[in-house]
C-alpha positions in Angstrom: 9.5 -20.5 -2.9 11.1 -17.7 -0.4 10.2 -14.5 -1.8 13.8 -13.5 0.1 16.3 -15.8 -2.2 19.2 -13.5 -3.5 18.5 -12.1 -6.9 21.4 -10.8 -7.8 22.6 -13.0 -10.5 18.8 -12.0 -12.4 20.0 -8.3 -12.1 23.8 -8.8 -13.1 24.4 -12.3 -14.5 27.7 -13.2 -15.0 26.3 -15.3 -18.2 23.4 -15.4 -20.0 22.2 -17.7 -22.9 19.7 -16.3 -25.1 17.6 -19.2 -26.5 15.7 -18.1 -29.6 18.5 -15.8 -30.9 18.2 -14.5 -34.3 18.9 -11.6 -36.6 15.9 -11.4 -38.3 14.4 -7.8 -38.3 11.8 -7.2 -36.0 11.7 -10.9 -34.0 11.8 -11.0 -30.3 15.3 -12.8 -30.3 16.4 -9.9 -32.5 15.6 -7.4 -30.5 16.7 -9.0 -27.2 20.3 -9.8 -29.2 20.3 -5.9 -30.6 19.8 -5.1 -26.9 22.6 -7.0 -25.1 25.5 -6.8 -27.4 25.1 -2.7 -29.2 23.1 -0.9 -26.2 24.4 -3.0 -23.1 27.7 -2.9 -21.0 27.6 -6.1 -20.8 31.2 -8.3 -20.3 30.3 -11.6 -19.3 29.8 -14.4 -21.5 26.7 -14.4 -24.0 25.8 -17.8 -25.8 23.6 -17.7 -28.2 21.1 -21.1 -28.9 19.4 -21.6 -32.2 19.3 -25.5 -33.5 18.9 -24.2 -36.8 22.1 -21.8 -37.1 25.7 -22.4 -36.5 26.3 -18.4 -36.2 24.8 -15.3 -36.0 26.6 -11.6 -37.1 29.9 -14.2 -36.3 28.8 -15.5 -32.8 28.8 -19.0 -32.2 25.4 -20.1 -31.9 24.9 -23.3 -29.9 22.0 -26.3 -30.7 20.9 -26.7 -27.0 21.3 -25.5 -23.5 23.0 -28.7 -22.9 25.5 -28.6 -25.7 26.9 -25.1 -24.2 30.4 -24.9 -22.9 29.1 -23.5 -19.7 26.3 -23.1 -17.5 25.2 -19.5 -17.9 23.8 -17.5 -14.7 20.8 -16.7 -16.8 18.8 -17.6 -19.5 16.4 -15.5 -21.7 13.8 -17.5 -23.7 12.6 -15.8 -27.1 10.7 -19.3 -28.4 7.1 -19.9 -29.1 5.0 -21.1 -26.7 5.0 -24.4 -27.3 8.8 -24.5 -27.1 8.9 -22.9 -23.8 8.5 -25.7 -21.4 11.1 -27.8 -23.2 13.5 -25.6 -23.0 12.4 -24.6 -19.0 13.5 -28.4 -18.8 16.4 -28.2 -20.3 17.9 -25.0 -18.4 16.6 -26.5 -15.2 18.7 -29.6 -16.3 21.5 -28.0 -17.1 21.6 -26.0 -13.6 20.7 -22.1 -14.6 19.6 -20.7 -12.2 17.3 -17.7 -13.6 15.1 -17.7 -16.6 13.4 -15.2 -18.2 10.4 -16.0 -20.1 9.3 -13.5 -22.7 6.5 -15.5 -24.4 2.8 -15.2 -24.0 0.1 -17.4 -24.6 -0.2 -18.5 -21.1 -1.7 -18.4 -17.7 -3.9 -14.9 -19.7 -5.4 -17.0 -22.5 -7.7 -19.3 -20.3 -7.7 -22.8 -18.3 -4.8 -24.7 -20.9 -2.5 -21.9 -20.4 -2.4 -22.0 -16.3 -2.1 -25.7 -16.7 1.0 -25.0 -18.6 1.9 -22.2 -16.0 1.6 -25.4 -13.1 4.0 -27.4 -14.8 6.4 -24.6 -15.1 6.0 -24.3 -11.1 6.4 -28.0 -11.2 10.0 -27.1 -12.6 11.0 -24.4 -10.0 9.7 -26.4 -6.9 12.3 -29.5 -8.4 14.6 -28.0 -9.5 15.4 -24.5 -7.8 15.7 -22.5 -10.9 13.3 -19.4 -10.2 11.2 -18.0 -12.8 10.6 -14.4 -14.1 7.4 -14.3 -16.8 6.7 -15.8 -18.5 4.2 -13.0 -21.0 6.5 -10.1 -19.7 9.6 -7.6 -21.3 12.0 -8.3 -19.6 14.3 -6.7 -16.9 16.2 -3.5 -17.2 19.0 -2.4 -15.1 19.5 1.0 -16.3 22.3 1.7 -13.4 24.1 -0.8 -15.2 23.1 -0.6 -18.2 22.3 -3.6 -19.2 19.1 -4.6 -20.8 17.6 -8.4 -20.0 14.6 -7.3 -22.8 13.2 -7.3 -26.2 11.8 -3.8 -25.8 13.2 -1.7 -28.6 12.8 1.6 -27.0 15.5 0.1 -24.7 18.0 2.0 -26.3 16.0 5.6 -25.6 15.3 5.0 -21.6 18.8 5.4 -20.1 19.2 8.1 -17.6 20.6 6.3 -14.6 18.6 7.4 -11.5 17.9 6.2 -7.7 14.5 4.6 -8.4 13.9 1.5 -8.5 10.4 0.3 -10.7 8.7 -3.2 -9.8 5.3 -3.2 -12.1 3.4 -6.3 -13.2 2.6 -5.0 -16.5 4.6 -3.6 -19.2 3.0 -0.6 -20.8 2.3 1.5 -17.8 6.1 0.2 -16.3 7.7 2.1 -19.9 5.7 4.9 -19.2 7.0 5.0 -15.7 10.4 4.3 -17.0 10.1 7.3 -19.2 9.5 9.9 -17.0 13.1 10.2 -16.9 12.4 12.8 -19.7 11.7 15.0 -16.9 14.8 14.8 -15.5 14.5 11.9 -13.0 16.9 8.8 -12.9 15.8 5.5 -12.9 17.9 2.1 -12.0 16.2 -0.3 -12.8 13.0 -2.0 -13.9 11.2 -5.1 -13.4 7.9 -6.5 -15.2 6.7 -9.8 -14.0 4.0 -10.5 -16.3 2.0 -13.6 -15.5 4.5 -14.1 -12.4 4.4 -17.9 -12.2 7.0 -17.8 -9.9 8.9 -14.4 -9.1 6.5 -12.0 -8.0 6.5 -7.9 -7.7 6.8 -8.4 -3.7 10.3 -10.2 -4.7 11.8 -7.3 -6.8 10.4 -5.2 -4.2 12.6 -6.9 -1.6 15.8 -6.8 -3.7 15.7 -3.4 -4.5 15.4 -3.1 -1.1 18.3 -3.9 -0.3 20.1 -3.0 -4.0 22.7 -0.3 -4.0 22.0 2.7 -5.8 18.1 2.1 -5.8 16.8 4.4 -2.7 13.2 4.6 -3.1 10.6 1.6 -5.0 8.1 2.7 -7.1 5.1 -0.3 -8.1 2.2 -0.9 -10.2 0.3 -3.8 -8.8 -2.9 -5.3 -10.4 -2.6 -7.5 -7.4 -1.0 -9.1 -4.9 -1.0 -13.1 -5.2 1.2 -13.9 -1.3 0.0 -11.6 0.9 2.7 -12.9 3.3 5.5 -12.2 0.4 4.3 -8.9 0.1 4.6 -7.9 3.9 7.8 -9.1 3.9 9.1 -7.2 1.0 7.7 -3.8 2.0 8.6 -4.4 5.7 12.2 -4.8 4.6 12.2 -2.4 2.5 10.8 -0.2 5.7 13.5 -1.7 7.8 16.2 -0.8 5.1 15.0 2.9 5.0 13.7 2.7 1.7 10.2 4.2 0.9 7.9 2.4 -1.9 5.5 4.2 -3.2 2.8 2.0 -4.6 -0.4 2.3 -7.4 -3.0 -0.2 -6.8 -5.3 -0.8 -9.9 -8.5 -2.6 -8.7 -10.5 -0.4 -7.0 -14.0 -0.7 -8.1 -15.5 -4.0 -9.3 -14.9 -2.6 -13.3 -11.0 -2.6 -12.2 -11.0 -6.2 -10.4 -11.7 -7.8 -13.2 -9.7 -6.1 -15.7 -6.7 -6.8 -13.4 -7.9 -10.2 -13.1 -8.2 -10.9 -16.4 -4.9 -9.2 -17.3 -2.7 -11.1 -14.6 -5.0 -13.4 -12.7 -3.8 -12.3 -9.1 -6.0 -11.8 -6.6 -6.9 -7.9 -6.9 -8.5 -8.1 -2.8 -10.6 -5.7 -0.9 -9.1 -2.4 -2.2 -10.2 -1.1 1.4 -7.7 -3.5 3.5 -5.3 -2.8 0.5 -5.2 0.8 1.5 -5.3 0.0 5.2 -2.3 -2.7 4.9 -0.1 -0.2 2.9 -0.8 2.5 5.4 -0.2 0.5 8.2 3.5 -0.8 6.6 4.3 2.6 5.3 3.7 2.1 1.7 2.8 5.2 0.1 -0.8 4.5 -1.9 -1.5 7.0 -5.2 -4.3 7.4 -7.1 -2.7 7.8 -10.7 0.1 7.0 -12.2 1.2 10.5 -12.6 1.0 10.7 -8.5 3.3 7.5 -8.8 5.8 9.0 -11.1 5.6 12.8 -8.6 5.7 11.1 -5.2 8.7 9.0 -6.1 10.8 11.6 -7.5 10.4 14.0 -4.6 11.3 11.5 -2.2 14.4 10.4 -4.3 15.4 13.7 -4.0 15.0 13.9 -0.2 13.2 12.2 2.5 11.4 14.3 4.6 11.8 14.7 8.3 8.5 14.1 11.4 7.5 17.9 11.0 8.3 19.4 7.9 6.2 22.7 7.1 6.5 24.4 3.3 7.4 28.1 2.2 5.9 28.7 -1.2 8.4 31.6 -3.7 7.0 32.7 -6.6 6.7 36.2 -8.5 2.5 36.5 -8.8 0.7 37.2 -6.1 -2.1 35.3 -7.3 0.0 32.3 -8.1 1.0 32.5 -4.6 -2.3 32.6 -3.0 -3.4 30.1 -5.2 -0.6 27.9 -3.6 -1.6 28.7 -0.2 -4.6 27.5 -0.3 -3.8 24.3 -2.1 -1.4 24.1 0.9 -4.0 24.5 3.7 -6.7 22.2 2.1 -4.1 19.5 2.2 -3.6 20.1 5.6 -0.5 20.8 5.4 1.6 24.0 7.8 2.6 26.9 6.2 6.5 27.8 7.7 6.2 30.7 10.0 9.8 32.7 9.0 12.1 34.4 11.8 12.4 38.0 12.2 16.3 37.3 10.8 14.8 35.9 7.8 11.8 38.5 7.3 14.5 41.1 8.1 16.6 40.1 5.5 13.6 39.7 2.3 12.3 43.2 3.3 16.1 44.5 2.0 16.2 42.2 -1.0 12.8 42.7 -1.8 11.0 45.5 -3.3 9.0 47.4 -0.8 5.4 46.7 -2.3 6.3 42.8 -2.5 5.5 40.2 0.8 8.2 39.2 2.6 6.1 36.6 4.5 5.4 33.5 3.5 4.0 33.1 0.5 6.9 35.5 -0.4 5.6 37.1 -3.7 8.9 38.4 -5.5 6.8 40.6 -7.8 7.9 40.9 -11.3 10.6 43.6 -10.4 13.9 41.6 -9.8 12.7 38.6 -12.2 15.9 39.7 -14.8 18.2 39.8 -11.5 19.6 36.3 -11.3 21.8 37.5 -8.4 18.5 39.1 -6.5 16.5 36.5 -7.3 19.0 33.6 -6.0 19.8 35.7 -2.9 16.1 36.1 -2.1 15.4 32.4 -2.7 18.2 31.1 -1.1 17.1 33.2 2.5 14.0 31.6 2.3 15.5 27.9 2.2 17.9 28.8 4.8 15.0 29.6 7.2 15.2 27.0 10.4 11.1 26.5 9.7 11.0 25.7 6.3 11.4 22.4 5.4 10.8 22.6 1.7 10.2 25.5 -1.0 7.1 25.2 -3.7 8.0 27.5 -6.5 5.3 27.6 -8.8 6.3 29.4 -12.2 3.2 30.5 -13.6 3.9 31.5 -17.2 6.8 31.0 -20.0 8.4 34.5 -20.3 11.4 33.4 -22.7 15.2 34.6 -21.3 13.3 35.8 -17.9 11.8 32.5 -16.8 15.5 31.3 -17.9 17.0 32.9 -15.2 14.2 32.2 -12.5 15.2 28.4 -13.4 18.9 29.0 -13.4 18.5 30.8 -10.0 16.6 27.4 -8.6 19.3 25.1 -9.9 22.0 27.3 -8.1 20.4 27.4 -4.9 18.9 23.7 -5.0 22.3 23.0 -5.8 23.7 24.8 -2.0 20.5 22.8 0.0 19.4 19.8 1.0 16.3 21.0 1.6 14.4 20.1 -1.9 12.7 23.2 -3.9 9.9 21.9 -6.1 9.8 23.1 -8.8 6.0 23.6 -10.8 5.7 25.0 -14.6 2.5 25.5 -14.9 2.3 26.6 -18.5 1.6 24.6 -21.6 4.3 26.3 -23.4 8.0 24.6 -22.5 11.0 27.1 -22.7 14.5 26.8 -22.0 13.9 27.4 -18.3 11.9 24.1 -18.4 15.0 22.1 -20.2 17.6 23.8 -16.9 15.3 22.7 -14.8 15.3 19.4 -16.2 18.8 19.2 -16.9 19.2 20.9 -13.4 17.6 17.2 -11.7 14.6 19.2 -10.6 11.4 17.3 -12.4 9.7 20.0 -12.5 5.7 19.6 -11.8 3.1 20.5 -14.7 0.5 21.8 -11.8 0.4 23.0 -8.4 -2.0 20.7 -7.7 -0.4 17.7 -8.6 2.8 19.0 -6.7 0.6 19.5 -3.3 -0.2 16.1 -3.7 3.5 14.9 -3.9 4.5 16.9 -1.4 1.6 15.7 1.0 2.3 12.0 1.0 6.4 13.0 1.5 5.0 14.6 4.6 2.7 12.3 5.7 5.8 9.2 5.1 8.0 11.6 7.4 5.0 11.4 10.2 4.9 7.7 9.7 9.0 7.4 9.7 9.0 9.2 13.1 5.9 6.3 14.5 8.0 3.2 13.2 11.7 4.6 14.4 9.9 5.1 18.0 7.6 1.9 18.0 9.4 -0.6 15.1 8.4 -0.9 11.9 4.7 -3.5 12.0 5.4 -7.1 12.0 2.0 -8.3 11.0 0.8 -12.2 12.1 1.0 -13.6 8.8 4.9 -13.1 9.1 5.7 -14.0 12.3 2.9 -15.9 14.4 2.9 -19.3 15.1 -0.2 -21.4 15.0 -2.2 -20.3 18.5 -4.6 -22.2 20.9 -7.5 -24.0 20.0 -10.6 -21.9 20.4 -13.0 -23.2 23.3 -17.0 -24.0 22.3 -17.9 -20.4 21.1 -21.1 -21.6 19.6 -24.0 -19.4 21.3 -23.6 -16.2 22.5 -23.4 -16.8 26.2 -20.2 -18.3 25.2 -19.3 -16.3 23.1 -19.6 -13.6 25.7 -17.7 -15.4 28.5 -14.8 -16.5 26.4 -14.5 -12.6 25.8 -14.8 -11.6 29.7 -12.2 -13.8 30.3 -9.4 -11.9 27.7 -10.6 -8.8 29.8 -13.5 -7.0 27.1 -16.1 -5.7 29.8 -19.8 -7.0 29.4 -23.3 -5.5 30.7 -24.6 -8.5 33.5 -26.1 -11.3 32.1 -27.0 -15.0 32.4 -28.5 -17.6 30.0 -31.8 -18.8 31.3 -33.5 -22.0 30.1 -37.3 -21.3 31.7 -39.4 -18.3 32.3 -38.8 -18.4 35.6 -35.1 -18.2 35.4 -34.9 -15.1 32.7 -37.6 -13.3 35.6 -35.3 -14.2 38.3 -32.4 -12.8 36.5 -33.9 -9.4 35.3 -35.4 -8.7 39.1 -31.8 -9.6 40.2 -29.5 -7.4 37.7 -32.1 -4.8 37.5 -34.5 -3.7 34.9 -35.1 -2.9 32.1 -33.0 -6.0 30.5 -32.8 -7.5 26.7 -33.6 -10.9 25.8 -31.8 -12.7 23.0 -32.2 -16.1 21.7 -29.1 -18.3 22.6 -28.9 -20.9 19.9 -25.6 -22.2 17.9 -28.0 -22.2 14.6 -28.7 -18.8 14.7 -26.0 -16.5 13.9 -28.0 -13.4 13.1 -30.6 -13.0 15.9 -32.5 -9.6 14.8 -33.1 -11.0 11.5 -35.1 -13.9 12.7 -37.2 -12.0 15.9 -34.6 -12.9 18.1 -34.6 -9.8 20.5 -36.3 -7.9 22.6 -34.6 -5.0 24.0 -36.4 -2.4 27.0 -38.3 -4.6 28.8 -39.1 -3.3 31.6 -41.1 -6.1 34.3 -41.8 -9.3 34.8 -45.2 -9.4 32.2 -43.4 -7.4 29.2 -40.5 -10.3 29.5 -43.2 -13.1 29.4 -45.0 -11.5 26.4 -41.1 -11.4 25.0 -40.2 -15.0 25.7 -43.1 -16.4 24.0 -42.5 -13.8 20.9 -38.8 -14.7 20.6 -39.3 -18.7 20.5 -42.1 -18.4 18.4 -40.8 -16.2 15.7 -37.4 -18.1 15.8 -39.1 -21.1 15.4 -41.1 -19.6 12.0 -37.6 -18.4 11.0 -35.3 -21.6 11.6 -37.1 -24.6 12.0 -34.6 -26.5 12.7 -32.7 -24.2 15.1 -31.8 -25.5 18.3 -32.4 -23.3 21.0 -30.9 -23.2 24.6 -32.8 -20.7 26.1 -33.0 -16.8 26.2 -29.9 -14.7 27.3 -30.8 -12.2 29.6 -28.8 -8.8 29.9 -28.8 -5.7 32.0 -29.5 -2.6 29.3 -26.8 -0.2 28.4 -27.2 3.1 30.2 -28.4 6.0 28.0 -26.7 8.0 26.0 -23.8 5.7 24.6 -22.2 5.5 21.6 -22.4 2.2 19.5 -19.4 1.1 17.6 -18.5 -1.8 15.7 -15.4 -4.1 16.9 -14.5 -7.1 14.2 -12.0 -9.3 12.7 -12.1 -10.9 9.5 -9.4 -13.4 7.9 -8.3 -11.6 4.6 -7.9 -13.9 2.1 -4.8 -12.7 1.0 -3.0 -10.7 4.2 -4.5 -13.0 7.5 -6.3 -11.1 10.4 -7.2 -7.5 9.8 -8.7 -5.8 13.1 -11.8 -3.3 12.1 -13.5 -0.5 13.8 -16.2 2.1 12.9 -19.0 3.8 14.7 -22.2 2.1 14.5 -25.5 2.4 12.2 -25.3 4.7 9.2 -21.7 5.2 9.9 -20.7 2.2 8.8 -23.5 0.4 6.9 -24.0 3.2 4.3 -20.7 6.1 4.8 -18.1 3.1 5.2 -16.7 4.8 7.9 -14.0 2.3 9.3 -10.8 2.3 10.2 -8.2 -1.2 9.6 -5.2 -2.5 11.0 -3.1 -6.1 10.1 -2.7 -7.8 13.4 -1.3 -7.6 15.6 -1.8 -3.9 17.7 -0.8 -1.7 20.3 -2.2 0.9 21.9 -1.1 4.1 19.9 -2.0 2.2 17.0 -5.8 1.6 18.0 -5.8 5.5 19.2 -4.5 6.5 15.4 -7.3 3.8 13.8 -10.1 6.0 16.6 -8.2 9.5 15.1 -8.7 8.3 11.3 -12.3 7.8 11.8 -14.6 10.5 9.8 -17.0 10.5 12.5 -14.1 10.6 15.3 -15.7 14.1 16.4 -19.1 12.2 17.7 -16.4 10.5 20.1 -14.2 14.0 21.2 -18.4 14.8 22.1 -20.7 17.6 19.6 -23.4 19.3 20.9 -23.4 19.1 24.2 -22.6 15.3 24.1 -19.6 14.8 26.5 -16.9 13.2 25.4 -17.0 9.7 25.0 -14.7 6.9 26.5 -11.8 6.7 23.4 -9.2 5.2 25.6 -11.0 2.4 27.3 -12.3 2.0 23.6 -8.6 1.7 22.4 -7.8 -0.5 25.2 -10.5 -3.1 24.2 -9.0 -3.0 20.5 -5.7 -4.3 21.8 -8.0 -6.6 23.7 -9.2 -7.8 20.8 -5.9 -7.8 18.9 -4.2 -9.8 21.7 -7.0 -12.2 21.9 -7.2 -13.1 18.3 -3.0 -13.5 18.1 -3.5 -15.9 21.2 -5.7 -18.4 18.8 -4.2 -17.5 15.9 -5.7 -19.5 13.2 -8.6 -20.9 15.1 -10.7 -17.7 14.3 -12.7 -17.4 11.2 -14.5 -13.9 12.2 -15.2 -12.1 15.3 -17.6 -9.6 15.7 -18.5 -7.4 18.6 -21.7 -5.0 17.5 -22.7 -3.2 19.3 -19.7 -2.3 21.2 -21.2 0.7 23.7 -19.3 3.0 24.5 -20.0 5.4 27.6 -19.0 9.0 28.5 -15.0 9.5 29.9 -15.0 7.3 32.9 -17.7 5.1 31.9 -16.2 2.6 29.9 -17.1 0.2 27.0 -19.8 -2.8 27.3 -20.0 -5.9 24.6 -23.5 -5.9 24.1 -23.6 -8.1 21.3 -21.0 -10.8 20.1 -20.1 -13.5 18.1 -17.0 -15.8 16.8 -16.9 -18.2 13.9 -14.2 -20.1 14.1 -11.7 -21.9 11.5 -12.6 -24.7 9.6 -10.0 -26.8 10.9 -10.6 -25.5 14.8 -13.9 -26.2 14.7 -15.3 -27.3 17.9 
């Protein structure tokens, strides 16, 4: 079903019916009951359903769904698993229209339990009622407070905030929920479990567009609808509304833990990354980087060019900051006389008044001198944000350095981060919490933060000036049929025609025709088996590249057929392609798309040889393209400097390179679902002015275009 229905009667039902209720200490139905009626808000109507009590603490309790006065908005199951599908049924009968299934034993125990998890589907796809669960806590809506859950730490988690929480899982979702002990407010908070139905991507798009939530923090084990996915984070992009995402499934030991855990589909955690850069999701690597990135942007979002000041009272602390800074590549603010001007009179005269100001120790006890001080530094036109780290817990003095950065934070919208970087917590850690600062535990982590809030201002400033991506999976319709790409002749001229430049060449089916058409392009020239069976040409003896007359190609053509023939008996061969060689000195890149099982067409591009086969080097992009994107996916190449030209090399070709990725990119959205894979390697690429040559190609395509 649409990942884009309204969910607003899941997050604030009008009614709900709690099926399994009980009082019994320590049950799931207790807990949820405890939940709703002593540590809720909640005003609509509650029925409670238990076919073996008439009441419960003097609440009516009801046999069945169906023998309820009312249809309830919402309906929380607390029953054993075998009861759960019964009572799906009879909620689906009765016309709820949410259900939230608490129960495990499902889809994570093995083959019975997704068979169970189909027929629940079954239920959704007749009926209409969605799903959330089943195997999951629950949903809390701290903004209003009202709590959908058995948790019993619901109760303790209550600081109403402006982030919104989307996780799969429930452990790591608490302890993202509890980081509100650092003084951060959360709204609400949404664990899917087993998502038979209602996914992460379609909390992700409600909170999108929920009031009070303005940035999305998720834990994903893995994405199961690619397309549902895009959409959410694309409309939360469209909304304004960062998300900030954790990705577990990075190495092969993480796929299949999330695998096992939620069965979703953990994917190439390259592409992952690629896809969430490309839509503006902010990856992290931990899930304190989750909790830290999050806060700083609910606190404020950043602008296309924001550079940092760094206060603090050590000099050491403040050169240790600094460098943090610059190995993060991030710009130090340069200060204006005015503001240098006015430091040097607040500041003792042994202390720096540029930036990293280092306060010194002197006006510490000073609350007025040290919020004066602090609050020229924010004031500067350059500085975009303050890191203050606060390197030590020095009892009623570190109290007032915390006091003074509440005040000023208070007069700014600039945000002042705040680090306490000792282990011991004083009471200027508890006004900094109580002052909404989250205070950081290291400078490190804080760099980090701050970082990725640059880095989402820099992509902001591309999407407001080019639109946000709106990748083929979302919006493409079904494309051309692809023409008889079987050889690479073919291949080459189905390319030519979409505008990708190719070396001269021509298939020839005797001798005599590949001799003819090396003394007529020029030598030296390639030969290259053309055959629709044989797909990788070098691994079967397929080539022969330099030859340079007549006599080395006839020594070449009888090598080629022979070894293919020893290779692939059964191959079919049309002849020998004959090319015109590359000039010297080129650089070889890779050009290919691959169908992602999960997200459709990603666009890939790396430099050739070592580059790619052994240091990864490549660069990804959703299709479809334009040309700033393929010059960024050039720039984010490691190896990008062999391209600007080292050592003498000149410079190579970038923007005729860039060109032929939209080439590419326009090409595949033209036959969009007829290509399986396309791969041009090498793709040469010659000096400024020189251009790029195809010298190698080949498409595969879809199973149901298949010519």
């Amino acid at each position: 079903m649409s990942g884009a229905q309204d969910l607003s009667l899941l997050f604030e039902p009008r009614s709900v019916a709690l099926i399994g209720a009980s009082d019994r200490a320590g049950s799931i139905g207790g807990y949820a009951l405890q939940n709703i009626t002593e540590h809720s808000d909640f005003t609509g109507d509650l029925y409670l359903v238990n076919p073996r009590r008439t009441d419960i603490g003097g609440r009516t309790c009801w046999p069945s769904v169906a023998a309820l006065p009312a249809t309830p908005d919402l309906a929380m199951l607390a029953v054993p698993a075998p009861d759960v599908l019964p009572a799906l049924q009879e909620c689906a009968a009765r016309g709820v229209r949410f259900a939230i299934v608490f129960t495990s034993g499902f889809g994570e125990t093995g083959e019975e339990g997704k068979a169970l998890e189909a027929q629940m589907r079954e239920i959704v796809a007749q009926s209409g009622m969605r799903i959330y669960g089943p195997n999951c806590p629950g949903l809390t809506n701290v903004n209003r407070r009202l709590g959908l859950t058995f948790s019993p730490a619901f109760k303790l988690d209550l600081l109403a905030g402006p982030i919104g929480i989307a996780t799969q899982g429930g452990g790591l979702g608490r302890c993202l929920l509890q980081a509100m002990q650092r003084g951060i407010g959360v709204g609400v908070w949404t664990s899917a479990g087993n998502e038979v139905d209602l996914e992460v991507s379609d909390f992700i798009h409600h909170m999108a567009g929920a009031t009070g939530i303005e940035v999305i923090a998720t834990l994903l084990e893995g994405v199961r609808d690619g397309a549902r996915f895009l959409h959410a984070v694309r409309h939360a992009a469209l909304q304004r509304k960062p998300v900030v995402a954790l990705k577990i499934g990075r190495s092969e030991y993480g796929r299949r833990a999330a695998q096992s855990h939620t069965a979703s589909i953990a994917g190439s955690a390259e592409v992952n990354s690629a896809v969430m850069r490309q839509m503006g999701v902010i990856e992290v690597d931990d899930i304190d980087e989750l909790i830290d990135t999050a806060a700083l942007l609910a606190r404020a979002r950043p602008g296309p060019a924001e550079k940092i000041a760094v206060f603090c009272s050590s000099g050491g602390t403040a050169a240790l900051s600094a460098d943090m800074i610059g190995s993060a590549g991030l710009e130090l603010a340069e200060f204006q006389g005015r503001t240098r001007a006015e430091l040097a009179g607040l500041l003792p005269s042994f202390a720096s008044a540029t930036n990293p100001v280092d306060t010194t120790g002197e006006i510490m006890r000073d609350l007025e001198a040290m919020t004066a001080t602090l609050r020229a530094v924010v004031s500067d036109p350059a500085v975009g944000l303050v890191l203050y780290p606060i390197p030590l817990e020095y009892g009623p003095v570190t109290q007032v350095v915390a006091e003074s950065v509440v005040r000023v934070q208070r007069e700014t919208s600039k945000p002042i981060v705040a680090v306490w970087m000792s282990d011991r917590l004083g009471a200027g850690y508890d006004v900094l919490v109580d002052g909404g600062l989250m205070p950081f535990r290291s400078v490190g982590k804080a760099v980090k933060a701050i970082a990725r809030w640059v880095a989402y201002g820099q992509w902001r400033l591309r999407a407001d000036a080019t639109a946000v991506p709106e990748p083929l999976q979302l919006s493409a319709p079904r494309g051309q049929a692809l023409p008889d790409v079987s050889t690479e002749p073919l291949a080459k001229a189905w390319l030519a025609g979409h505008g990708i430049p190719m070396p001269a060449h021509r298939l020839a089916r005797t001798l005599a025709e590949a001799q003819e058409a090396a003394a007529a392009m020029g030598w030296p020239v390639v030969a290259k088996v053309a055959s629709a069976d044989v797909l990788h040409k070098s691994d079967a003896g397929g080539v022969a590249v330099g030859l340079r007359n007549a006599d080395e190609l006839a020594q070449a053509w009888e090598r080629i057929h022979h070894s293919v023939a020893a290779a692939l008996p059964n191959a079919r061969i049309q002849g020998l392609l004959i090319e015109r060689m590359a000039p010297p000195g080129g650089v070889e890149t890779l050009v290919g798309v691959h169908q992602d099982e999960c997200f459709g067409p990603v666009l890939s591009v790396g430099l050739g040889g070592i580059h790619v086969e052994v240091l990864k080097d490549v660069s990804r992009r959703l299709l479809p393209i334009h040309l700033d994107d393929a010059r960024d996916m050039l720039r984010e190449l490691r190896g990008h400097a062999i391209l600007r030209g080292v050592r003498g090399q000149p410079p190579r070709d970038t923007e005729s390179l860039a060109r032929t990725l939209v080439a590419v990119s326009d090409l595949v959205t033209a036959h969009h679902g007829a290509i399986a894979e396309l791969e041009i390697n090498p793709l040469w690429v010659g000096a400024q002015g020189q251009g790029v040559l195809a010298l190698d190609a080949l498409a595969i395509p879809s199973g149901d275009h298949a010519t």
